[in-house]
Backbone atoms as SQL, in Angstrom:
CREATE TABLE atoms (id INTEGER PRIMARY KEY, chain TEXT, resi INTEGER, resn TEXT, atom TEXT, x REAL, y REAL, z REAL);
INSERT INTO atoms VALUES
  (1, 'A', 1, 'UNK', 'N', -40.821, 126.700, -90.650),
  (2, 'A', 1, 'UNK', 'CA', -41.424, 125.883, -91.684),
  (3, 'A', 1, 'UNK', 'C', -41.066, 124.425, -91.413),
  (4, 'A', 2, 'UNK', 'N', -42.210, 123.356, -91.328),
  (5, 'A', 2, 'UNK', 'CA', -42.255, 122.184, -91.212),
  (6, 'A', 2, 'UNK', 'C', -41.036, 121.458, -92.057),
  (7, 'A', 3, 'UNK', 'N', -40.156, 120.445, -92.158),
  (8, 'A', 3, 'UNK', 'CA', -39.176, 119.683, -92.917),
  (9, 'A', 3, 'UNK', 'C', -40.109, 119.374, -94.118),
  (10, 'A', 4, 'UNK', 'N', -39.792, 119.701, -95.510),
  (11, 'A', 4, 'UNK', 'CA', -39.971, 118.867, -96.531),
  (12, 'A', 4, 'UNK', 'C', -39.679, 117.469, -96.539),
  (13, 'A', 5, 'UNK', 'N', -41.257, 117.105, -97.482),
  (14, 'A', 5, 'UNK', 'CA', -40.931, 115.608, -97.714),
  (15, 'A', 5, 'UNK', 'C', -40.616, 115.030, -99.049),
  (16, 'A', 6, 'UNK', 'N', -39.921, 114.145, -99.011),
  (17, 'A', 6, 'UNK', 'CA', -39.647, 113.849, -100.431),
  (18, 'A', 6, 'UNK', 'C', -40.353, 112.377, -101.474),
  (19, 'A', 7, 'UNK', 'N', -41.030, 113.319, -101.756),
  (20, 'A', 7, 'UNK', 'CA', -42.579, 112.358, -103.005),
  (21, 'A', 7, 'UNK', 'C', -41.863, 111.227, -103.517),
  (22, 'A', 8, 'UNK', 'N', -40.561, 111.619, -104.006),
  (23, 'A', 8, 'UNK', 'CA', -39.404, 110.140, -104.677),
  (24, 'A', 8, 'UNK', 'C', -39.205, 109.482, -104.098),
  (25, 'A', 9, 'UNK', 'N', -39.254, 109.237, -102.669),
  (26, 'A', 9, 'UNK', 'CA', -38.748, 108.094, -102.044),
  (27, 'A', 9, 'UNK', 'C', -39.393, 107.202, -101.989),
  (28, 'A', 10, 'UNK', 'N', -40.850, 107.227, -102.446),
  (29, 'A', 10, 'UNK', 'CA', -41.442, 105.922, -102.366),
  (30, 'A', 10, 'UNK', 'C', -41.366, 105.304, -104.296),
  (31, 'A', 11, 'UNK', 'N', -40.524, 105.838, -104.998),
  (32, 'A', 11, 'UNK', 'CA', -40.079, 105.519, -106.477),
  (33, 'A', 11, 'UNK', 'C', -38.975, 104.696, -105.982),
  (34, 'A', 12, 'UNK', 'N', -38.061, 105.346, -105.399),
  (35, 'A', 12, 'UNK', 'CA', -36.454, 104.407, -104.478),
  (36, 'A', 12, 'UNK', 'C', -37.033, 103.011, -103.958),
  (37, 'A', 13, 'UNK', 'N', -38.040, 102.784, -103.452),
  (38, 'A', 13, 'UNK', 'CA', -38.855, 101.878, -102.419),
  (39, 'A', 13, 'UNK', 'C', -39.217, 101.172, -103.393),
  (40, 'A', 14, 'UNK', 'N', -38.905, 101.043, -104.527),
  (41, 'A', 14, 'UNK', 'CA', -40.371, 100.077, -105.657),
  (42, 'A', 14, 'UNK', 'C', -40.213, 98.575, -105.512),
  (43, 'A', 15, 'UNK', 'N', -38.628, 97.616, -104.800),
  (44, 'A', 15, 'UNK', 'CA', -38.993, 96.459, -104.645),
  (45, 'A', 15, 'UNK', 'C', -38.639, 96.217, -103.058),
  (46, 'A', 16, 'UNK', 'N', -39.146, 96.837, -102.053),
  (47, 'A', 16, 'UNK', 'CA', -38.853, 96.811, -101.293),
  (48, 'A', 16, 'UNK', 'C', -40.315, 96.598, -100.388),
  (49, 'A', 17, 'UNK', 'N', -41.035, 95.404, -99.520),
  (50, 'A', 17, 'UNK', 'CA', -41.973, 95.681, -98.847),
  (51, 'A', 17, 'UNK', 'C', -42.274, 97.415, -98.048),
  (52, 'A', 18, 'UNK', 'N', -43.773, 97.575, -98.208),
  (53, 'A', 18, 'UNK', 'CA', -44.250, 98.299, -97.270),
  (54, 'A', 18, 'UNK', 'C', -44.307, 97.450, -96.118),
  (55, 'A', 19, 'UNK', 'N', -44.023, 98.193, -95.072),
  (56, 'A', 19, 'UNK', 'CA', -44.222, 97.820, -93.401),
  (57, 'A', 19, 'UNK', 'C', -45.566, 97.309, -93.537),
  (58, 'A', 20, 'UNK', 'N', -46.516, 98.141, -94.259),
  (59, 'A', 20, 'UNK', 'CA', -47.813, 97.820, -93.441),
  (60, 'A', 20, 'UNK', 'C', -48.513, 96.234, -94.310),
  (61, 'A', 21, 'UNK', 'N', -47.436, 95.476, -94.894),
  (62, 'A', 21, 'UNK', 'CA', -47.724, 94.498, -95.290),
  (63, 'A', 21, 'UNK', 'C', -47.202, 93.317, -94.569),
  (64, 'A', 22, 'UNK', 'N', -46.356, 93.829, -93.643),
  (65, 'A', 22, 'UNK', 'CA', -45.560, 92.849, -93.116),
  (66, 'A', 22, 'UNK', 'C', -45.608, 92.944, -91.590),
  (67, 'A', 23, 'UNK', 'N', -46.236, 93.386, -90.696),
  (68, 'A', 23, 'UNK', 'CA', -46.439, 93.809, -89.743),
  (69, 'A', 23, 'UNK', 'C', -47.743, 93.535, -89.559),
  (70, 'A', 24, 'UNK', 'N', -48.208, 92.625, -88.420),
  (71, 'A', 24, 'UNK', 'CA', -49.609, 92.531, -87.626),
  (72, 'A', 24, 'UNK', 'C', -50.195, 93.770, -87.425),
  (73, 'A', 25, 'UNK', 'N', -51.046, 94.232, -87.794),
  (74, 'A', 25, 'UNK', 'CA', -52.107, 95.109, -87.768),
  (75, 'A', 25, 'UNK', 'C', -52.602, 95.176, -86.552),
  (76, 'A', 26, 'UNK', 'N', -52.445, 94.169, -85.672),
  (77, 'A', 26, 'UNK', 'CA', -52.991, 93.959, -84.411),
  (78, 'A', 26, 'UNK', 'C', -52.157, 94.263, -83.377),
  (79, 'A', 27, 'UNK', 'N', -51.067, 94.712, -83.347),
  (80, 'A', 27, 'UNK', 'CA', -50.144, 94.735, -82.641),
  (81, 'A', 27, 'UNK', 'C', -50.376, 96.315, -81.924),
  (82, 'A', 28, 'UNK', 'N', -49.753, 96.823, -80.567),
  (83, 'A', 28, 'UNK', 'CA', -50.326, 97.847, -79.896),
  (84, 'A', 28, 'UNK', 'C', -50.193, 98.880, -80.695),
  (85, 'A', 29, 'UNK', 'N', -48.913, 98.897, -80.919),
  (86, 'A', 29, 'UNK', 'CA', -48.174, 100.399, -81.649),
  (87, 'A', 29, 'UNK', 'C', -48.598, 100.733, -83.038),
  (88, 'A', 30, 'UNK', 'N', -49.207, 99.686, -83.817),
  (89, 'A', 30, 'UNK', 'CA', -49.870, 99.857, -85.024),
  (90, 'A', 30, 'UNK', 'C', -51.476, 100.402, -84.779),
  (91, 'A', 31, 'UNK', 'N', -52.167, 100.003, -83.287),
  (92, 'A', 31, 'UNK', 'CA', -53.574, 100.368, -83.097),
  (93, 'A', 31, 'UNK', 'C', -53.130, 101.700, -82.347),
  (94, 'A', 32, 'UNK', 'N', -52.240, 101.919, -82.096),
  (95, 'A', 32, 'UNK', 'CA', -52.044, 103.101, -81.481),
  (96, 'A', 32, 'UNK', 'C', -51.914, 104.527, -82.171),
  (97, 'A', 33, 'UNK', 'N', -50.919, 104.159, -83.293),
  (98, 'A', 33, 'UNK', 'CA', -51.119, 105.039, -84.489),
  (99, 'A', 33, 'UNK', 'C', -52.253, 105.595, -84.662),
  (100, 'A', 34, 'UNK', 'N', -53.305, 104.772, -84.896),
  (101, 'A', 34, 'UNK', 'CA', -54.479, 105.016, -85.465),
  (102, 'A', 34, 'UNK', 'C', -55.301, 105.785, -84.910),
  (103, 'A', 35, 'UNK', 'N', -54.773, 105.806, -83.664),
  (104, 'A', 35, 'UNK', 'CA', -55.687, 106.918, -82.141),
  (105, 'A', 35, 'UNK', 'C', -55.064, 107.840, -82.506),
  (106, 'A', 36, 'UNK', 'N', -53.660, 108.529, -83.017),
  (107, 'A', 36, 'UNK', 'CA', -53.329, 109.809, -82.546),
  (108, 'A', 36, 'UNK', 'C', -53.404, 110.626, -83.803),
  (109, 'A', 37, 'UNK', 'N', -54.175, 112.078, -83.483),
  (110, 'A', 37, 'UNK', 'CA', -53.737, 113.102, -84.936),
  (111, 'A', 37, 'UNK', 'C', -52.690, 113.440, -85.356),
  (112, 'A', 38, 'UNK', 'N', -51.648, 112.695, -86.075),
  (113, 'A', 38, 'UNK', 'CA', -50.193, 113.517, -86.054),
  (114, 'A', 38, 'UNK', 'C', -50.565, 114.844, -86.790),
  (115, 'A', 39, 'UNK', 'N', -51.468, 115.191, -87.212),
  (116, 'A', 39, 'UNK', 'CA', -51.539, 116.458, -88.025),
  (117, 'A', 39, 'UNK', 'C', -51.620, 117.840, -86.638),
  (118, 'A', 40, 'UNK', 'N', -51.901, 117.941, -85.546),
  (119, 'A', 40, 'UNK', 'CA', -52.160, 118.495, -84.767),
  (120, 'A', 40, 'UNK', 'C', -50.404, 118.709, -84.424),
  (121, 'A', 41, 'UNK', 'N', -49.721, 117.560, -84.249),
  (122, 'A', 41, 'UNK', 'CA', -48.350, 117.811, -83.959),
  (123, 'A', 41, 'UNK', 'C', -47.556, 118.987, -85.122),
  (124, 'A', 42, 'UNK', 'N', -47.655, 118.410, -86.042),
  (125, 'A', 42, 'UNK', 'CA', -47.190, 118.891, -87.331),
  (126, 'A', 42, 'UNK', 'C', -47.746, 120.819, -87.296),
  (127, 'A', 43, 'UNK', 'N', -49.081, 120.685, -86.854),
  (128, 'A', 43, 'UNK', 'CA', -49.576, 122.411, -86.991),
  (129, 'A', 43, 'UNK', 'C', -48.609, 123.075, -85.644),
  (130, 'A', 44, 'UNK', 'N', -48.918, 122.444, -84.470),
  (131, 'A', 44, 'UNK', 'CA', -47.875, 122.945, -83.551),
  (132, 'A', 44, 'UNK', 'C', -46.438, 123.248, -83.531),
  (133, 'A', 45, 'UNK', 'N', -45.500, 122.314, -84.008),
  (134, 'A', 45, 'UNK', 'CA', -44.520, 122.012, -83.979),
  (135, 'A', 45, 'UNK', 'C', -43.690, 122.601, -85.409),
  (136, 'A', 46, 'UNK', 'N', -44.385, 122.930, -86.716),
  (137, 'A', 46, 'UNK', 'CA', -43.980, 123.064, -87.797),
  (138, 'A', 46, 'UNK', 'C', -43.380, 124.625, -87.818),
  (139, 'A', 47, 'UNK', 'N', -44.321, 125.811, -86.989),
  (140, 'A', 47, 'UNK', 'CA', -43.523, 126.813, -86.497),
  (141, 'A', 47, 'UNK', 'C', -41.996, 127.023, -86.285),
  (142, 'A', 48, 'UNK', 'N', -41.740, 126.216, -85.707),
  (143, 'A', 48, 'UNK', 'CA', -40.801, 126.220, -84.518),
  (144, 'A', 48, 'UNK', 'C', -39.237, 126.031, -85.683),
  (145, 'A', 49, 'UNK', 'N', -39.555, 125.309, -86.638),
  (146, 'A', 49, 'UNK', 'CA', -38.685, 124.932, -87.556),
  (147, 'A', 49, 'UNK', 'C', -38.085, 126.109, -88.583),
  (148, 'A', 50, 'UNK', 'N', -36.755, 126.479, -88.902),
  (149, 'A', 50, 'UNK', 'CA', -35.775, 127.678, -89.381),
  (150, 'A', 50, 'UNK', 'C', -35.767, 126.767, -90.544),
  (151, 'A', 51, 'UNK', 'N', -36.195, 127.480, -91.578),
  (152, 'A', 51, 'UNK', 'CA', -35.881, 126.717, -92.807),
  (153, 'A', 51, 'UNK', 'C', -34.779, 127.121, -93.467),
  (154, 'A', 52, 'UNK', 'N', -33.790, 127.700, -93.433),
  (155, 'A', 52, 'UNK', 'CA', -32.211, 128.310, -93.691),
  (156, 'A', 52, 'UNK', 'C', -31.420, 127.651, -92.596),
  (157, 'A', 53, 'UNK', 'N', -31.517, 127.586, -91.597),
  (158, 'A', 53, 'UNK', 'CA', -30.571, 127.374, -90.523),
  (159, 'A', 53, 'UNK', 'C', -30.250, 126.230, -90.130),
  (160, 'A', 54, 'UNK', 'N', -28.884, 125.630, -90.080),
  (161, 'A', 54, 'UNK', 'CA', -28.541, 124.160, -89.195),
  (162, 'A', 54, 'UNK', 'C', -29.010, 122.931, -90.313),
  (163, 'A', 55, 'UNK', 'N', -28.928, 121.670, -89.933),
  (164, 'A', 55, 'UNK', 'CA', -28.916, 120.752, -90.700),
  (165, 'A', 55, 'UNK', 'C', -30.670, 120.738, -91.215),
  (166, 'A', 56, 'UNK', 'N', -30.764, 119.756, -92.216),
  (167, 'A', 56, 'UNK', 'CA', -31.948, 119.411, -92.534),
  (168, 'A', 56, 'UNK', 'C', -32.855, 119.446, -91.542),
  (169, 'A', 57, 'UNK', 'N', -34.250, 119.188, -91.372),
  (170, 'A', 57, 'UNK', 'CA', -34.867, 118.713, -90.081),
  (171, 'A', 57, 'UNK', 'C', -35.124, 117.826, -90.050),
  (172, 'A', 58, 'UNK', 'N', -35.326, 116.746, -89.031),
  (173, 'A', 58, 'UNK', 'CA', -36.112, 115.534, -89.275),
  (174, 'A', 58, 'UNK', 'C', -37.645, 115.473, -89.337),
  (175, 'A', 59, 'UNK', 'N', -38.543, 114.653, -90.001),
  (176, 'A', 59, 'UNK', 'CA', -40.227, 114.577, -89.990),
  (177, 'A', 59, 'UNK', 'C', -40.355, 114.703, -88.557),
  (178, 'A', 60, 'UNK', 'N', -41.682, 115.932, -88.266),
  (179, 'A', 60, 'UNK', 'CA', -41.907, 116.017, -86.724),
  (180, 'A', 60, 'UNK', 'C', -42.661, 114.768, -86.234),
  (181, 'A', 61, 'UNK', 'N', -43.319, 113.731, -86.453),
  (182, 'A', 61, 'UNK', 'CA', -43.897, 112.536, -86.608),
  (183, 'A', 61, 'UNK', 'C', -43.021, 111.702, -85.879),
  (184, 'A', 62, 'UNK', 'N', -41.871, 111.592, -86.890),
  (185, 'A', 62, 'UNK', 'CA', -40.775, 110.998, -86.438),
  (186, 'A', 62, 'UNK', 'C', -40.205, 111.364, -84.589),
  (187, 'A', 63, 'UNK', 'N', -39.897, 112.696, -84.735),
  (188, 'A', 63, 'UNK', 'CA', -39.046, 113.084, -83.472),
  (189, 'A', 63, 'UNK', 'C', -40.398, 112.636, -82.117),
  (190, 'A', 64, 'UNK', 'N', -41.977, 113.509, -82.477),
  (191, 'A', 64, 'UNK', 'CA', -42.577, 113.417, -81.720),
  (192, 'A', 64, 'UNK', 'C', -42.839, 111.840, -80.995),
  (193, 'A', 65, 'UNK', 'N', -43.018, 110.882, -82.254),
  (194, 'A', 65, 'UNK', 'CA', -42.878, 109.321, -81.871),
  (195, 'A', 65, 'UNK', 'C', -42.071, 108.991, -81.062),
  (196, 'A', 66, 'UNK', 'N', -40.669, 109.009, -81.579),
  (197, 'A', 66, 'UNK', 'CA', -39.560, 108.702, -80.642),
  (198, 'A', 66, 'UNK', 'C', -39.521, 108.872, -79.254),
  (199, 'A', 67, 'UNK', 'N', -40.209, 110.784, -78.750),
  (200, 'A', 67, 'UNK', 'CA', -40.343, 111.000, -77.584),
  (201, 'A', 67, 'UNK', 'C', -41.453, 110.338, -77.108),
  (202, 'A', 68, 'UNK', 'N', -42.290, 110.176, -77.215),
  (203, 'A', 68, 'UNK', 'CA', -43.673, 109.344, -76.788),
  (204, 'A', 68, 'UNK', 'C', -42.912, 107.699, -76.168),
  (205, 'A', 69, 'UNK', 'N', -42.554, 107.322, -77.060),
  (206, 'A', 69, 'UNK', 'CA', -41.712, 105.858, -77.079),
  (207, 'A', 69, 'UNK', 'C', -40.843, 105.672, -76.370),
  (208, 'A', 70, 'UNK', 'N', -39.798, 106.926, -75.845),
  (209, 'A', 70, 'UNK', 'CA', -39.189, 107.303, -74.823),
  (210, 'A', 70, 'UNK', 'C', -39.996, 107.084, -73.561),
  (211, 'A', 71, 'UNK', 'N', -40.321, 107.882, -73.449),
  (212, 'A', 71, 'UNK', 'CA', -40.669, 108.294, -72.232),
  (213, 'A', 71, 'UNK', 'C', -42.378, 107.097, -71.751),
  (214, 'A', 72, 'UNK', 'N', -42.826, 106.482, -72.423),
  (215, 'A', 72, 'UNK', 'CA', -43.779, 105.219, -72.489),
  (216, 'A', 72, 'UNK', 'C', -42.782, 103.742, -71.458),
  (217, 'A', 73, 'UNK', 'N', -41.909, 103.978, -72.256),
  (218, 'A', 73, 'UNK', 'CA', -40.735, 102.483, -71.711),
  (219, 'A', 73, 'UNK', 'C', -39.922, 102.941, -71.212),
  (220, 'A', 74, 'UNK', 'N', -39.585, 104.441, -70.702),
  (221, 'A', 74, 'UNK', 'CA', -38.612, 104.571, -69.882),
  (222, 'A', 74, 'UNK', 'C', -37.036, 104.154, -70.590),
  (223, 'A', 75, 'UNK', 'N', -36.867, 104.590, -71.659),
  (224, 'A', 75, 'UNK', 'CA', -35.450, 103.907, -72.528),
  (225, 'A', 75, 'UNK', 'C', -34.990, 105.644, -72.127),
  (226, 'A', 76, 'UNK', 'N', -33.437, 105.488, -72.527),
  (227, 'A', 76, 'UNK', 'CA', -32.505, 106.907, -72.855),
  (228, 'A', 76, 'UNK', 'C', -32.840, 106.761, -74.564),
  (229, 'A', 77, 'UNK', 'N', -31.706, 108.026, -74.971),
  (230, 'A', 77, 'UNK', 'CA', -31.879, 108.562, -76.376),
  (231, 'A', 77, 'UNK', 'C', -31.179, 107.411, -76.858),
  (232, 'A', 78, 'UNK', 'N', -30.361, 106.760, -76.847),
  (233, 'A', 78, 'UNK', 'CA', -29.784, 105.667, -77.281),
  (234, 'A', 78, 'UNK', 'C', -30.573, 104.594, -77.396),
  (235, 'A', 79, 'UNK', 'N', -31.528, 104.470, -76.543),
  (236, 'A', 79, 'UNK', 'CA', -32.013, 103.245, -76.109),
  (237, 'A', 79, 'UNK', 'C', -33.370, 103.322, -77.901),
  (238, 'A', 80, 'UNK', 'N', -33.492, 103.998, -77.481),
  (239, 'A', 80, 'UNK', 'CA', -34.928, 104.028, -78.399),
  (240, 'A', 80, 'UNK', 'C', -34.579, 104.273, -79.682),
  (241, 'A', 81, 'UNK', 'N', -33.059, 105.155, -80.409),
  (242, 'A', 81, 'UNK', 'CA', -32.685, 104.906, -81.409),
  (243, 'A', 81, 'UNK', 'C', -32.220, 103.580, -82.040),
  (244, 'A', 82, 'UNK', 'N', -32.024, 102.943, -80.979),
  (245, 'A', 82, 'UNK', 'CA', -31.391, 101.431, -81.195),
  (246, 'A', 82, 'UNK', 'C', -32.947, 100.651, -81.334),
  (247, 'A', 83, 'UNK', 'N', -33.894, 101.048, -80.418),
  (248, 'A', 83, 'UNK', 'CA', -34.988, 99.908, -81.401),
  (249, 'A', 83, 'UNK', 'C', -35.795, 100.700, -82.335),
  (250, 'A', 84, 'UNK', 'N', -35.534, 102.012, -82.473),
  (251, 'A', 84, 'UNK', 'CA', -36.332, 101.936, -83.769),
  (252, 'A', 84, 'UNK', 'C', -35.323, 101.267, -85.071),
  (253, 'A', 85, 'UNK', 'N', -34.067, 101.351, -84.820),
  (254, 'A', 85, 'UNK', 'CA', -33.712, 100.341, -85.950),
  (255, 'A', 85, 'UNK', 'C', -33.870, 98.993, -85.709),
  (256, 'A', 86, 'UNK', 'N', -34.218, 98.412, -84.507),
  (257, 'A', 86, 'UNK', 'CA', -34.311, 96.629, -84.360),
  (258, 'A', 86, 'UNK', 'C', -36.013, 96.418, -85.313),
  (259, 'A', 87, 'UNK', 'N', -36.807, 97.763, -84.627),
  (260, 'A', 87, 'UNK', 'CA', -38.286, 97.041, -84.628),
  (261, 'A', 87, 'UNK', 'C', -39.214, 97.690, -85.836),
  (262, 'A', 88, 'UNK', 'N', -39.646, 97.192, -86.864),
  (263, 'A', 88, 'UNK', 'CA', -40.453, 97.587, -87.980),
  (264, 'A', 88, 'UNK', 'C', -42.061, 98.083, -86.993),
  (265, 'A', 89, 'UNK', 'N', -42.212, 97.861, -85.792),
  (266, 'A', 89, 'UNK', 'CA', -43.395, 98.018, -85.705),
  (267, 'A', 89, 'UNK', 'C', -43.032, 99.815, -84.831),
  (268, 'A', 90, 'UNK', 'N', -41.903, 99.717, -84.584),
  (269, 'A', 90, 'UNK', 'CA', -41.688, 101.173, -83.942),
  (270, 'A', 90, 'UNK', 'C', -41.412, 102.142, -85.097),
  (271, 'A', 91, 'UNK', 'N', -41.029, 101.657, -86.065),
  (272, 'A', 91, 'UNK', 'CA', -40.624, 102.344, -87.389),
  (273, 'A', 91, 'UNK', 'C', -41.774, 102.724, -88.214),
  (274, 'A', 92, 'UNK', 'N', -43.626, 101.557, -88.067),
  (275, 'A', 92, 'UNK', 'CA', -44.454, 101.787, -88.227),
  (276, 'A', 92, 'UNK', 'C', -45.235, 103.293, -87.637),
  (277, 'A', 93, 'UNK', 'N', -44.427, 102.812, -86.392),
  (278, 'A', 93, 'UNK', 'CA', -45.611, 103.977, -85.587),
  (279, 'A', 93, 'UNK', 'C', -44.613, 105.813, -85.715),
  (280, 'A', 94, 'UNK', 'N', -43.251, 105.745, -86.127),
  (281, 'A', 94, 'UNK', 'CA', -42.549, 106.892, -86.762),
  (282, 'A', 94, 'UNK', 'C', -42.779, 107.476, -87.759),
  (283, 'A', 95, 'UNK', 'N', -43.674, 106.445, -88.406),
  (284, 'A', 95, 'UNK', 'CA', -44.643, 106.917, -89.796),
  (285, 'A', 95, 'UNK', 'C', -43.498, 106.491, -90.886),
  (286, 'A', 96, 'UNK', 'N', -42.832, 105.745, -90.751),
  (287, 'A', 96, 'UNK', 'CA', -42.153, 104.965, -91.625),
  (288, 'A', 96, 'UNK', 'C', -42.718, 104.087, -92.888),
  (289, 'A', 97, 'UNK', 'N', -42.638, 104.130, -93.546),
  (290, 'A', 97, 'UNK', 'CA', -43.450, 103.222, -95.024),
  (291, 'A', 97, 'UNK', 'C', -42.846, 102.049, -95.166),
  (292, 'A', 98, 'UNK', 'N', -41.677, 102.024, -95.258),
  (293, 'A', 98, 'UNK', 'CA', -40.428, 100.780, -96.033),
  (294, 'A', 98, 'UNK', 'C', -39.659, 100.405, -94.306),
  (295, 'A', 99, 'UNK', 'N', -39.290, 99.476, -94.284),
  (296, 'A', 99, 'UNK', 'CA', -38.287, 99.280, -92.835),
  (297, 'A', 99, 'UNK', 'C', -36.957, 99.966, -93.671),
  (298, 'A', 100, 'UNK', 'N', -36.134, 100.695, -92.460),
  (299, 'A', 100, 'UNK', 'CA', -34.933, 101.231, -91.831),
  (300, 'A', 100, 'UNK', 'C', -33.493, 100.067, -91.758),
  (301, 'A', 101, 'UNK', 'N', -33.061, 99.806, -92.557),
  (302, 'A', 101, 'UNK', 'CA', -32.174, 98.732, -91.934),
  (303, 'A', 101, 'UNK', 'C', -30.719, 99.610, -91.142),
  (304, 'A', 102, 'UNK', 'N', -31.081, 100.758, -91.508),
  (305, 'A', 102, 'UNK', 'CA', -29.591, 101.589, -91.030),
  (306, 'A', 102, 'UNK', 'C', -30.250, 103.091, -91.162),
  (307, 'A', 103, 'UNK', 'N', -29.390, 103.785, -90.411),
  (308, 'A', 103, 'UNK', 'CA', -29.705, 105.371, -90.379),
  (309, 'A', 103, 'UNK', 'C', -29.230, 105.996, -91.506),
  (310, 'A', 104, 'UNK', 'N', -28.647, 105.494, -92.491),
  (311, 'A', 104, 'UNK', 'CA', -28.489, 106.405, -93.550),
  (312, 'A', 104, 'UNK', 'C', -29.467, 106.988, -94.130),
  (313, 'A', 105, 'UNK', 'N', -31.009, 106.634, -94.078),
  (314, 'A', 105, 'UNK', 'CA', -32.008, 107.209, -94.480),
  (315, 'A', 105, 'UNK', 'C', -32.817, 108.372, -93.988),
  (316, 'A', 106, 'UNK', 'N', -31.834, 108.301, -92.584),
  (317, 'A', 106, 'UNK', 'CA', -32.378, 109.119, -91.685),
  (318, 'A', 106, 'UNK', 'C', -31.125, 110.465, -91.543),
  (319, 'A', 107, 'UNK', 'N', -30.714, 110.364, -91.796),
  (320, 'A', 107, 'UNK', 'CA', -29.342, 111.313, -91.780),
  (321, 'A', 107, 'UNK', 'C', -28.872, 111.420, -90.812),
  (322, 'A', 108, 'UNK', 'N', -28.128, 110.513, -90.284),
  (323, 'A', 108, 'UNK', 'CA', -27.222, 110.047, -89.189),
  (324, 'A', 108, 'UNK', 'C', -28.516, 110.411, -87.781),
  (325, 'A', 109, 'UNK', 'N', -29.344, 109.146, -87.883),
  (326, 'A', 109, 'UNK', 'CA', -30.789, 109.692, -86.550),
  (327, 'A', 109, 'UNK', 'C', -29.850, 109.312, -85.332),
  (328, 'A', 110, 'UNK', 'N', -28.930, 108.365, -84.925),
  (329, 'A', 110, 'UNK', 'CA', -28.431, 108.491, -84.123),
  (330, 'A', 110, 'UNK', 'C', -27.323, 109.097, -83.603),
  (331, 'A', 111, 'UNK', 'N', -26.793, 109.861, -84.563),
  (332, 'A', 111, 'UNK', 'CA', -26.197, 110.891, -83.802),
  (333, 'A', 111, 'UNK', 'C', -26.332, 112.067, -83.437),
  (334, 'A', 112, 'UNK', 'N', -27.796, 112.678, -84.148),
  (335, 'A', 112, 'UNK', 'CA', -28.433, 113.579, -83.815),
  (336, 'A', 112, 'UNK', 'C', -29.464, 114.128, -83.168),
  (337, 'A', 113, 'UNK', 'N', -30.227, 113.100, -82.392),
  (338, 'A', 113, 'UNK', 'CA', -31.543, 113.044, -81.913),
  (339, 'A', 113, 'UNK', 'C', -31.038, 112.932, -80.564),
  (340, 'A', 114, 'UNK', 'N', -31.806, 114.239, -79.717),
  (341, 'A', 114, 'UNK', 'CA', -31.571, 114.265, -78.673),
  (342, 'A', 114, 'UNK', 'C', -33.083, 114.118, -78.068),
  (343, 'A', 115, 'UNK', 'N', -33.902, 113.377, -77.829),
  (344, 'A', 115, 'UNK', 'CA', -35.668, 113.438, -77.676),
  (345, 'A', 115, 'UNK', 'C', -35.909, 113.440, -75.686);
């Protein structure tokens, strides 16, 4: 079963910009979004997920991005956890709503993401 999402977090978010207000629209990774079905990932990938077992999961959106973003620029797992917290437009294309200023929102993403 796919990771639950949680409907409240955009109540937590109420004075906080959306990304997609603050971020060029024109920029690659924002037109790039717009090309890919993440719903196709999500039908594939949502299987695969133990809904009893091991920590929370992370959004498959999320993990699948990261690897794309990886392996696009040639970064390690470090490398690309470190700019999705530098860059709102990589955080855009993770399917992020609000910018990330730290992984606490993510439940420790860098110490757990192996992509």
């Amino acid at each position: 079963m796919p990771p639950k999402l949680n409907a409240s977090q955009d109540d937590l978010e109420l004075f906080r910009s959306r990304l997609e207000n603050i971020i060029d629209q024109r920029h690659p990774l924002v037109r790039l979004v717009r090309l890919i079905d993440w719903r196709v990932f999500e039908e594939r990938f949502g299987s695969l997920y133990a809904e009893a077992a091991g920590r929370p999961a992370l959004p498959t959106r999320l993990m699948v991005a990261l690897h794309l973003l990886k392996h696009m620029d040639g970064l390690s797992d470090e490398a690309i956890c470190a700019r999705y917290l530098d860059s709102p437009y990589v955080q855009a294309f993770c399917g992020e709503t609000h910018f990330q200023g730290s992984v606490r929102g993510r439940g420790g993403l860098l110490g757990r993401v192996t992509v």
